[in-house]
C-alpha positions as CSV (number, residue, x, y, z in Angstrom):
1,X,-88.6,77.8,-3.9
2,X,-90.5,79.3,-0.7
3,X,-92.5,82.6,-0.3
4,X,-90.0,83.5,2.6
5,X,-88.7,86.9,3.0
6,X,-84.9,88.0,2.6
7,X,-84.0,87.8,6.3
8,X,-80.6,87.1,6.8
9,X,-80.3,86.4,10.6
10,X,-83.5,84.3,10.3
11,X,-82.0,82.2,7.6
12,X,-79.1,81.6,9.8
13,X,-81.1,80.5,12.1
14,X,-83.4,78.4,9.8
15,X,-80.3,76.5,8.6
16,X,-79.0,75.8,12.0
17,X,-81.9,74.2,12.8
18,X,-81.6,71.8,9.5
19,X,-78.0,71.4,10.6
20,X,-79.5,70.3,13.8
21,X,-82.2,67.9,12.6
22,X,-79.3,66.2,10.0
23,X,-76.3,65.9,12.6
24,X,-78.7,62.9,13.8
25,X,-78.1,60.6,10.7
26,X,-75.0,62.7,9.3
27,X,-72.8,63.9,11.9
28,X,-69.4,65.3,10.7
29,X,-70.8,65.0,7.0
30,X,-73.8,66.8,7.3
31,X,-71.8,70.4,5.9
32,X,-71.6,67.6,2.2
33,X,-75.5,66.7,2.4
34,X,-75.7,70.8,2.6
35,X,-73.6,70.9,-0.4
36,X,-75.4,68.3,-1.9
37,X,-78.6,70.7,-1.8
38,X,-77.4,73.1,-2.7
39,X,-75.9,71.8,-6.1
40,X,-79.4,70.6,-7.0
41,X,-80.9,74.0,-6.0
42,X,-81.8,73.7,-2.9
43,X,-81.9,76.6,-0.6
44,X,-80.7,74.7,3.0
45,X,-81.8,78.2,4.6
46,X,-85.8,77.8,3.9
47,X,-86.4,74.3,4.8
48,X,-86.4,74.7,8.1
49,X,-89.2,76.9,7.7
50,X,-89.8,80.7,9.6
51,X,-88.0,80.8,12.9
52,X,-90.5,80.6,15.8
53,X,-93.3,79.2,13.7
54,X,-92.8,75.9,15.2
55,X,-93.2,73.5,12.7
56,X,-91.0,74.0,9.4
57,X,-93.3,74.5,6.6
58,X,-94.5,71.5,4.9
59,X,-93.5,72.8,0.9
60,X,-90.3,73.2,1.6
61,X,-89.8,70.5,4.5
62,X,-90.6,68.1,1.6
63,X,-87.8,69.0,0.0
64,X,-85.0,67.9,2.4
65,X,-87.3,64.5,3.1
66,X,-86.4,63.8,-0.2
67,X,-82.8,64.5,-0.1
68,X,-83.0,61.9,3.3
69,X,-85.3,59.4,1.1
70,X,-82.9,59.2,-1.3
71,X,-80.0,58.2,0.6
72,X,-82.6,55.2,1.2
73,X,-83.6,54.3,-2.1
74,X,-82.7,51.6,-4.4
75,X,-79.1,52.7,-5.1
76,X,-78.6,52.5,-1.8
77,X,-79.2,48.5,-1.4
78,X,-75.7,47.4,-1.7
79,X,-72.9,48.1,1.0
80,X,-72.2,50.9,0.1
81,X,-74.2,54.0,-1.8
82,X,-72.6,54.5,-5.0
83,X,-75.0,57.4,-6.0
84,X,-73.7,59.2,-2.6
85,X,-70.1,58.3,-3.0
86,X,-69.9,59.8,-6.5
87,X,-72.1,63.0,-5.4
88,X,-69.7,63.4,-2.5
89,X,-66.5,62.7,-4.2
90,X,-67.0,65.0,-7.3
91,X,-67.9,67.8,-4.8
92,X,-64.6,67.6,-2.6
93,X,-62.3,67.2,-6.4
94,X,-63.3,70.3,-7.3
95,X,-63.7,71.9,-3.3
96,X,-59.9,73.4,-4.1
97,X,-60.7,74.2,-7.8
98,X,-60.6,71.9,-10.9
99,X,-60.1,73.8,-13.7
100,X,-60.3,72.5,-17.0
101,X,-57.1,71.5,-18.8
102,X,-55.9,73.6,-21.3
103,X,-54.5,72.2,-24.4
104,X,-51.0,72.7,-23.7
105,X,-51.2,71.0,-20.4
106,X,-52.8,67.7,-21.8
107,X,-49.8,68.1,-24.5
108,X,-47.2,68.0,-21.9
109,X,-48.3,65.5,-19.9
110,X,-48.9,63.1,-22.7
111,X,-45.2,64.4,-24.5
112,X,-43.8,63.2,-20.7
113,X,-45.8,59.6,-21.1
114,X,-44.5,59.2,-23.8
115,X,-41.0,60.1,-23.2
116,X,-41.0,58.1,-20.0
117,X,-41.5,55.0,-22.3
118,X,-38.7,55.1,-24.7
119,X,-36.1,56.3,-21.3
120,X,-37.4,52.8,-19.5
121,X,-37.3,50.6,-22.5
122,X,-33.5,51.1,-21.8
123,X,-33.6,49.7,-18.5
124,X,-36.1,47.1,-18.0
125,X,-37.0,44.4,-20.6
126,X,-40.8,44.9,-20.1
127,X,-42.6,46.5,-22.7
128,X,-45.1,49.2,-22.5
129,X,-48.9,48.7,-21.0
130,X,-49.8,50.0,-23.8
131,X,-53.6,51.6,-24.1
132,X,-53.7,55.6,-24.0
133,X,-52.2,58.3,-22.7
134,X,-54.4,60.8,-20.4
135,X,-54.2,63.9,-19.0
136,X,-57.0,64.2,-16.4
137,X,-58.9,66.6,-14.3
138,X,-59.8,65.5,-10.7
139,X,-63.1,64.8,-11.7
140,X,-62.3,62.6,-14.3
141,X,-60.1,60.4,-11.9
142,X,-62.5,60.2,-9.7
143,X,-64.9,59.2,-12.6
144,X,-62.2,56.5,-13.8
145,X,-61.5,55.1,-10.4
146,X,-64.3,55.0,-8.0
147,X,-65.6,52.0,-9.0
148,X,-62.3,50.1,-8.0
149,X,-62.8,51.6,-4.2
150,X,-66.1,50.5,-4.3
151,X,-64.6,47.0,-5.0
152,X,-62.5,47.2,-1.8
153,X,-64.3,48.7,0.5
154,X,-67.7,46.6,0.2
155,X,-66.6,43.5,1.8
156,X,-65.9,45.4,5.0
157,X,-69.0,47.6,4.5
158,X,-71.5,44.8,4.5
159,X,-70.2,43.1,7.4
160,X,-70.3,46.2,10.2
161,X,-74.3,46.7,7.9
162,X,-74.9,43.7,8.9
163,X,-74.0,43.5,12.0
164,X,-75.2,46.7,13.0
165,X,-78.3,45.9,11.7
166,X,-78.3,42.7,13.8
167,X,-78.0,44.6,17.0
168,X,-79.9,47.7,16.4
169,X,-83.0,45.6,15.3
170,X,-84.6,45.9,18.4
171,X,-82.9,49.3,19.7
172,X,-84.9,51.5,17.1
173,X,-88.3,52.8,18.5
174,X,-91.5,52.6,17.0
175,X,-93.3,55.5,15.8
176,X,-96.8,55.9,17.8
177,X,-99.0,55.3,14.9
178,X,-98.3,51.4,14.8
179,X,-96.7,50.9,11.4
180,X,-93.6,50.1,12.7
181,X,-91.3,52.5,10.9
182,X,-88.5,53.9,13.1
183,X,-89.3,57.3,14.3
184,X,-86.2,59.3,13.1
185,X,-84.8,62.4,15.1
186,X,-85.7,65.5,14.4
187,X,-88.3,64.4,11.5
188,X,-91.8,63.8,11.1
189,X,-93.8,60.5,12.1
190,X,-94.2,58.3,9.1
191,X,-91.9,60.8,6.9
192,X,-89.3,58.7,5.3
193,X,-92.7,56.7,4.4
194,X,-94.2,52.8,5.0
195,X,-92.5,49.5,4.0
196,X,-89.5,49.5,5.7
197,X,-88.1,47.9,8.9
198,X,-86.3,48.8,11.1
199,X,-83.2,46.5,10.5
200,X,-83.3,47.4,6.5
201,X,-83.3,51.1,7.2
202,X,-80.7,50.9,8.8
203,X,-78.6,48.6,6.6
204,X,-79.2,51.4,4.2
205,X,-78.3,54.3,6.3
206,X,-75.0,52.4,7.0
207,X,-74.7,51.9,2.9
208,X,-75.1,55.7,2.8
209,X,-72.8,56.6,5.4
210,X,-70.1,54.0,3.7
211,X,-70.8,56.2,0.5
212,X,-70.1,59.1,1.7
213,X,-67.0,58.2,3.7
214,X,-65.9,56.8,0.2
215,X,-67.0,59.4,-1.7
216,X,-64.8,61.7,1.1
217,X,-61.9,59.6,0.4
218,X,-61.5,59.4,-3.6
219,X,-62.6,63.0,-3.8
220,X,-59.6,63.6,-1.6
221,X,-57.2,61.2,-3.1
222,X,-57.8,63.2,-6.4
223,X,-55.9,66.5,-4.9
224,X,-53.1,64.2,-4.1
225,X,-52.2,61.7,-6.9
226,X,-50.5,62.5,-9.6
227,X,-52.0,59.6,-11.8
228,X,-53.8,56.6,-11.5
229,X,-51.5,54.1,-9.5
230,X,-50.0,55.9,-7.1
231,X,-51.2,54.1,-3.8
232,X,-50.0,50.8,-5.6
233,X,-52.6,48.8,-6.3
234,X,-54.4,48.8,-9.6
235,X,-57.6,51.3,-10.0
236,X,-58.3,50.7,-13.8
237,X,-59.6,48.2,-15.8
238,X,-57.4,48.3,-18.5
239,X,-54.1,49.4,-19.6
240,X,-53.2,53.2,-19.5
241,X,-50.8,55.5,-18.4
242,X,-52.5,58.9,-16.5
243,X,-51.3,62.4,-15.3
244,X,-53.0,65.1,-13.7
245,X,-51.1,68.1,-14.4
246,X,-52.7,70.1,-11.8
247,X,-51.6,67.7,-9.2
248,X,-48.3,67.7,-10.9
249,X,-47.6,71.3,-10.8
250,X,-49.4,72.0,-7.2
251,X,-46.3,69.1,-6.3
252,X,-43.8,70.9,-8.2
253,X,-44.0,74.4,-6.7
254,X,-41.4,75.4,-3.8
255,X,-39.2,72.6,-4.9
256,X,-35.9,73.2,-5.9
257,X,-36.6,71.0,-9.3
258,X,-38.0,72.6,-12.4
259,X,-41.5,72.0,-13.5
260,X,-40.2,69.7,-16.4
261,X,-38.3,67.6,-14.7
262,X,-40.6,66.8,-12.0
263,X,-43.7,66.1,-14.6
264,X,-40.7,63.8,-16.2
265,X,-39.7,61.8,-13.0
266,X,-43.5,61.2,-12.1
267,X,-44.3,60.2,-15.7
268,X,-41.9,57.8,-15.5
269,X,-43.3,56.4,-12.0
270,X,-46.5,55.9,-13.5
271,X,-45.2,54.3,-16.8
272,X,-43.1,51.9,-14.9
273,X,-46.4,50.8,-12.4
274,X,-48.5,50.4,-15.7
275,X,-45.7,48.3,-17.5
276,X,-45.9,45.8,-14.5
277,X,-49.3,45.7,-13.9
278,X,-49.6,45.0,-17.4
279,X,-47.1,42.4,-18.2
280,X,-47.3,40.8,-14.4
281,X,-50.8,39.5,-14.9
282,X,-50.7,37.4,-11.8
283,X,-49.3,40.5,-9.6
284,X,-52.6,42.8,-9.8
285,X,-54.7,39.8,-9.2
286,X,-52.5,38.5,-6.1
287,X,-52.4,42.5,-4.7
288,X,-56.8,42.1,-5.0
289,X,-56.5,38.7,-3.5
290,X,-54.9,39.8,-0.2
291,X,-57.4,42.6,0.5
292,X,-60.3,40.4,-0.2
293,X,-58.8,37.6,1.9
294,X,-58.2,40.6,5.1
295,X,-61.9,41.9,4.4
296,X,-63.4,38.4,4.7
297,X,-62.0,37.7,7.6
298,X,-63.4,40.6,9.0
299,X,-64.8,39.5,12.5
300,X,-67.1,41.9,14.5
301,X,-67.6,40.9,18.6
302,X,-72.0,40.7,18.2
303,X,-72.1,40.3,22.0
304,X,-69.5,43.4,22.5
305,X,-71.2,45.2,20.1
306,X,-74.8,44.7,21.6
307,X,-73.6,45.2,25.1
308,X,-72.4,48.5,24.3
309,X,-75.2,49.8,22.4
310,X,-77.7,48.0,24.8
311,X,-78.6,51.6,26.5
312,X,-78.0,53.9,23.6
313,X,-81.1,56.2,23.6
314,X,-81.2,56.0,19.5
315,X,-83.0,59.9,20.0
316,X,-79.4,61.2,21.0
317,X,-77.9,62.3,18.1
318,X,-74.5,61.4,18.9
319,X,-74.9,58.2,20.4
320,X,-76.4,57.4,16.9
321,X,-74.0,59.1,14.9
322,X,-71.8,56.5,17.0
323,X,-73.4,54.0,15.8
324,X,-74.0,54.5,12.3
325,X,-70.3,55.4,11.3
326,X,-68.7,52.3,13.6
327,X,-67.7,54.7,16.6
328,X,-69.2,52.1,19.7
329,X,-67.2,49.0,17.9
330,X,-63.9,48.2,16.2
331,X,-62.9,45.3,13.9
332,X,-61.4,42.9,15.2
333,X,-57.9,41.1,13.7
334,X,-57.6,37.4,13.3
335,X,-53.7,36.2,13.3
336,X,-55.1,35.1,9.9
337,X,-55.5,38.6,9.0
338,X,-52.6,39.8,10.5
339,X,-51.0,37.1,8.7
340,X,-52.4,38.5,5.5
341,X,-51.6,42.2,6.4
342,X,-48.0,41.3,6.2
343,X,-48.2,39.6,3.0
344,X,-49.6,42.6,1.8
345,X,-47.3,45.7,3.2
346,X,-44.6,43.5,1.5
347,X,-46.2,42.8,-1.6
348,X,-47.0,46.6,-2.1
349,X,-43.2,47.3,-0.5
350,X,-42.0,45.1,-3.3
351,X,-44.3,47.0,-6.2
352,X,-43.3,50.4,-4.6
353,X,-39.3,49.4,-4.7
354,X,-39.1,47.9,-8.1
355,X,-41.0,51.1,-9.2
356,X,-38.5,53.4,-7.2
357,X,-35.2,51.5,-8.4
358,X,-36.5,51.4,-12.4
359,X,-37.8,54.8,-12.5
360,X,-34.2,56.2,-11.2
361,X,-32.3,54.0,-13.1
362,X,-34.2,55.8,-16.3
363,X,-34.0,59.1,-15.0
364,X,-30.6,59.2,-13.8
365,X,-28.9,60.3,-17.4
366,X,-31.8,62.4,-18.3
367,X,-32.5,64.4,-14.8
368,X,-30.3,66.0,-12.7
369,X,-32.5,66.2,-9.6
370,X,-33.3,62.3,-9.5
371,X,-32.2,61.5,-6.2
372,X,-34.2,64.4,-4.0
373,X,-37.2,63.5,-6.3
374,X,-36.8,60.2,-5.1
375,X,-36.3,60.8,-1.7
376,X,-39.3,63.3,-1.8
377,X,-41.6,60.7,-3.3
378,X,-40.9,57.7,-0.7
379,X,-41.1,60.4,2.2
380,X,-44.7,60.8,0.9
381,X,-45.7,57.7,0.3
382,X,-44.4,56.0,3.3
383,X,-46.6,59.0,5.5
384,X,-49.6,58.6,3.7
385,X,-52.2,61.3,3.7
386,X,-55.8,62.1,4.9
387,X,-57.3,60.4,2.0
388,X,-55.3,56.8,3.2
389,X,-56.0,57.7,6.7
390,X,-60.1,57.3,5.9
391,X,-59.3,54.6,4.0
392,X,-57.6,52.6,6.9
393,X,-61.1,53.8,9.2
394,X,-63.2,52.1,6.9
395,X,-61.1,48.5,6.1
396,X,-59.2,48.4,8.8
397,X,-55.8,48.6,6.6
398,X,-53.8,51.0,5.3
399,X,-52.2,51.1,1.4
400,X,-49.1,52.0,2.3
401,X,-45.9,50.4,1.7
402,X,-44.2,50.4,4.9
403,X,-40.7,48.6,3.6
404,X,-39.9,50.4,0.8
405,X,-36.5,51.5,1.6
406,X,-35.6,48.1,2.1
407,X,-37.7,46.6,-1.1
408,X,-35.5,49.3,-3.3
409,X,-32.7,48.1,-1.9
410,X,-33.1,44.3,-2.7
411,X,-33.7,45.5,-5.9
412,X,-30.9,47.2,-6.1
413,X,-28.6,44.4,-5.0
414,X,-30.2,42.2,-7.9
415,X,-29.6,45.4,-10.3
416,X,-25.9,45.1,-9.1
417,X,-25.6,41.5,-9.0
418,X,-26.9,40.1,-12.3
419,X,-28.3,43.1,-14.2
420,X,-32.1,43.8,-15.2
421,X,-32.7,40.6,-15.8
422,X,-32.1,39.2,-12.9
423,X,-33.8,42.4,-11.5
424,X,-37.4,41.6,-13.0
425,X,-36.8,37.9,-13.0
426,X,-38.3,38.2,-9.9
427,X,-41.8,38.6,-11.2
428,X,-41.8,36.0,-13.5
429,X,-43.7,33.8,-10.9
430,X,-45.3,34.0,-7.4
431,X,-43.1,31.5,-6.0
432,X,-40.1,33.9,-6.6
433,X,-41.6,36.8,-5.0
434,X,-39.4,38.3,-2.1
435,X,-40.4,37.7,1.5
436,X,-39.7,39.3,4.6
437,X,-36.7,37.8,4.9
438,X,-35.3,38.8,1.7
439,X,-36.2,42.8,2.8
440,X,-33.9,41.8,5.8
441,X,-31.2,40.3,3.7
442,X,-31.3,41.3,0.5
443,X,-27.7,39.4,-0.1
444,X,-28.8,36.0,0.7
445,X,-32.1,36.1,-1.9
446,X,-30.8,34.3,-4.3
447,X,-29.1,31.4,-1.8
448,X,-32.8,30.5,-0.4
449,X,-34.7,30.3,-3.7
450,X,-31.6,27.8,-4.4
451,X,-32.4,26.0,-1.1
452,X,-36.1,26.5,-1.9
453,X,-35.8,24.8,-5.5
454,X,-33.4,22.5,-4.1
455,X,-36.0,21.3,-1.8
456,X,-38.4,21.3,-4.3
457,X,-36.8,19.5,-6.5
458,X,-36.2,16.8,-3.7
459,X,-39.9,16.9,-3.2
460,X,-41.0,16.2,-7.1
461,X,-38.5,13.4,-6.9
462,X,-39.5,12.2,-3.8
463,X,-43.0,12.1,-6.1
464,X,-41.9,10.5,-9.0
465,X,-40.2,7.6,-7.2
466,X,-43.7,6.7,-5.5
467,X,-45.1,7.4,-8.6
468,X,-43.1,4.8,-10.5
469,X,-43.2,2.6,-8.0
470,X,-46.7,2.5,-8.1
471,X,-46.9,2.1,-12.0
472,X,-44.5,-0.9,-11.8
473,X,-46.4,-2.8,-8.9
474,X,-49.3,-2.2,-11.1
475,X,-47.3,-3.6,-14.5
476,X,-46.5,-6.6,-12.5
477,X,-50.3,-7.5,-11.6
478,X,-51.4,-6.9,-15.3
479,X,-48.5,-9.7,-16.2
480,X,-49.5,-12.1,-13.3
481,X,-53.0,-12.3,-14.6
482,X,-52.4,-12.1,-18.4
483,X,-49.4,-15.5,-17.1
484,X,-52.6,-16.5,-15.2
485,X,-55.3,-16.4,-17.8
486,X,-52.8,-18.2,-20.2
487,X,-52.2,-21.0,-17.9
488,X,-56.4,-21.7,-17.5
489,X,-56.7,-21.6,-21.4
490,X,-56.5,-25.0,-22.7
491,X,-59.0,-26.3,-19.9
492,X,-61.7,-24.2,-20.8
493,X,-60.9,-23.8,-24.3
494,X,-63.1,-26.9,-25.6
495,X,-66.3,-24.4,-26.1
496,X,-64.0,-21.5,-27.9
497,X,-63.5,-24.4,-30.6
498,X,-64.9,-24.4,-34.0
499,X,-67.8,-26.9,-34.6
500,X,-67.3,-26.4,-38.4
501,X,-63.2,-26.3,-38.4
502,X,-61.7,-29.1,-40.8
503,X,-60.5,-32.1,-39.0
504,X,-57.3,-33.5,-39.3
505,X,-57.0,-34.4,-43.1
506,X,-60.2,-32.9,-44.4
507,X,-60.1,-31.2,-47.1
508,X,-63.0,-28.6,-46.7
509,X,-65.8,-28.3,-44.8
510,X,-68.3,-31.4,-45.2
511,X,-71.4,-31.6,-47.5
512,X,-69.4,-28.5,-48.7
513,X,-68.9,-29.1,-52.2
514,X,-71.0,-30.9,-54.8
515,X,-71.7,-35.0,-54.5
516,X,-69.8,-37.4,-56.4
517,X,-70.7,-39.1,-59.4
């Protein structure tokens, strides 16, 4: 794409001074806008231009303008960048290798599914999701379930945009020709073109830089999972059951388990988070409610945040690196959201220890090395990884359930105490979901949803007393007045009388019948 000659030092050189120009806006992701380029063709090395020339030359430089204008075009309106996030996440799936699945791979994993099924159907009296069985690549997951982190990470997203925005208004300088676009660091007056304030470009640089921290975050989430509802909380829209065998065997090597056994175990994790997602229907919309209600509440200090970006010289590219990825401010924590945070690591403790306690239960006669694959699995989850780690930067939480030991244990004392029924009775309505108290004392669950219907039950006939009450007070005045109305009858009756009625001894009516002869 550029008449430059094969120079190998000088395109070193060329690209380190593109590297230079995009650390402004791009900072630690700049290396993924490279990659970006260079999927679509784009030779990073010759827009920069010939070293020493002074000005990169303007064919080329055109080229990474629009790679820049498109993080600021249409797609780019919302809080976050949904065109960046799935550029960026498909690029860091397959950064470790995606290979295709081979046929016998998507057989095994959708033999284990299946499997899975028929061993929990002994154990737990909720049915399958049903909906189909996958075997998917990385790229395919992150295909599937991007859309559900867009979901939860754009309420937080458009309120540091906006803020930002708000502060940073006046902070940008205006380019010398008047128009009053931003000049931008290390590019061209007027280059990212006319139209556009100040406040909106950076609302959409902000949605950019959201997109790719998301895109970062589901493209690394698809090394780690092992199908689609291992942090928890529901990422598909419908019912299914997923592997990814290459997750699945990169998990299996160096442990002591075979292959087959550990596709098994995880299989059956997956079924069992897919049967209560399904079959719970108020469980997946409670687990959405709770990060909603924490992202609204999302409070950023305006004052705090303009007094510390107040002397920011906006041409340092690190002081507006700062700025755009939330580095000068943090979010700030109501007690409501802390509230909320707790509900949350308990509701997601609870999902997590059901899941543990029904998946062993069903594994236990079938594989031998349950118990260190459970342990192995709760160690994992309970430390999180990079992927949840970027997650928690950007909302402020983390997905992780931090009482599961003490979740599988409740469920385990139900298990013992009254069987699977009593078990999964639990979920039968949000009123009977465990607390915090119940993770404490497992024993005593079923003594304070006693005391708590008991006091219910006081409550609704507490109700019903008033409410009688009320209806017979009500009764009474309806009986008074009809006793009333009787009583003034007679007196004002004379106009309700018949004109034409027979008097007393009349045959008929008069002039009635025909005259006498």
């Amino acid at each position: 794409m550029s008449n430059l000659p094969d120079d190998p030092e000088g395109a070193e050189e060329r690209e380190r001074m593109l590297r230079s120009m995009l650390e402004g806006f791009f900072g630690d992701r700049t290396d993924e806008v490279l990659a970006q380029m260079r999927a679509q063709g784009i030779d990073p090395a010759a827009l920069a231009g010939v070293p020493g020339a002074g000005a990169p030359d303007p064919a080329t430089m055109q080229a990474v303008l629009a790679q820049v204008q498109r993080l600021l075009s249409s797609s780019g309106d919302g809080p976050v960048n949904a065109d960046v996030a799935h550029d960026v996440a498909r690029q860091v799936a397959v950064a470790e290798g995606d290979p295709s699945l081979t046929g016998g791979q998507a057989k095994a994993a959708t033999d284990a599914l299946g499997v899975a099924e028929l061993w929990l159907d002994a154990v737990t009296d909720l049915p399958p999701a049903g909906g189909p069985k996958h075997a998917w690549s990385r790229s395919e997951w992150v295909e599937a379930t991007l859309p559900a982190w867009h979901g939860l990470v754009a309420p937080v997203a458009t309120s540091v945009a906006e803020a930002l925005a708000t502060v940073l208004r006046d902070q940008l300088p205006e380019d010398l020709s008047g128009s009053g676009m931003p000049a931008v660091p290390g590019l061209p007056v007027g280059a990212l073109g006319s139209g556009l304030d100040p406040s909106e470009m950076m609302r959409r640089l902000g949605s950019a830089v959201f997109g790719m921290q998301v895109g970062q975050a589901a493209g690394t989430l698809s090394r780690e999972v092992f199908g689609a509802t291992d942090v928890g909380v529901p990422l598909l829209t419908g019912p299914a059951t997923v592997l990814l065998p290459t997750n699945v065997a990169a998990f299996a090597e160096g442990l002591d388990a075979p292959p087959e056994e550990v596709r098994h175990f995880l299989a059956l994790r997956e079924a069992a988070h897919a049967r209560l997602f399904a079959h719970v229907p108020w469980l997946p919309a409670h687990l959405h409610a709770l990060v909603e209600s924490y992202a609204r509440g999302i409070t950023i200090d305006i004052d705090m945040l303009e007094q510390q970006v107040r002397d920011i010289d906006m041409s340092d590219p690190d002081a507006l690196r700062g700025a755009l990825t939330g580095g000068v401010f943090g979010l700030q924590h109501t007690p409501e959201q802390e509230a909320t945070l707790l509900r949350l690591e308990t509701a997601l403790a609870l999902v997590e220890g059901w899941v543990t306690e029904v998946a062993a239960t069903a594994a236990l006669p079938h594989l031998p090395h349950t118990y260190p694959l459970r342990e192995m699995i709760r160690r994992r989850r309970a430390a999180g990884g990079p992927a949840e780690h970027t997650f928690a930067t950007l909302v402020g939480l983390e997905l992780r359930p931090r009482r599961s030991r003490e979740a599988t244990a409740l469920f385990a004392h139900l298990l013992a105490e009254g069987g699977p029924e009593a078990r999964d009775a639990v979920w039968q309505h949000p009123d009977l979901l465990p607390d915090d108290a119940d993770l404490d004392d497992p024993a005593g669950y079923h003594t304070r949803r006693a005391a708590q219907a008991q006091e219910q039950s006081d409550v609704d006939a507490a109700l019903a007393q008033i409410f009688d009450a009320a209806e017979s007070d009500e009764d009474q005045e309806q009986v008074q007045g009809q006793e009333q109305g009787q009583e003034q009858g007679p007196a004002a009756g004379a106009p309700d009388e018949d004109p034409q009625a027979p008097e007393d001894g009349d045959d008929g009516p008069r002039g009635g019948g025909t005259p006498a002869g």
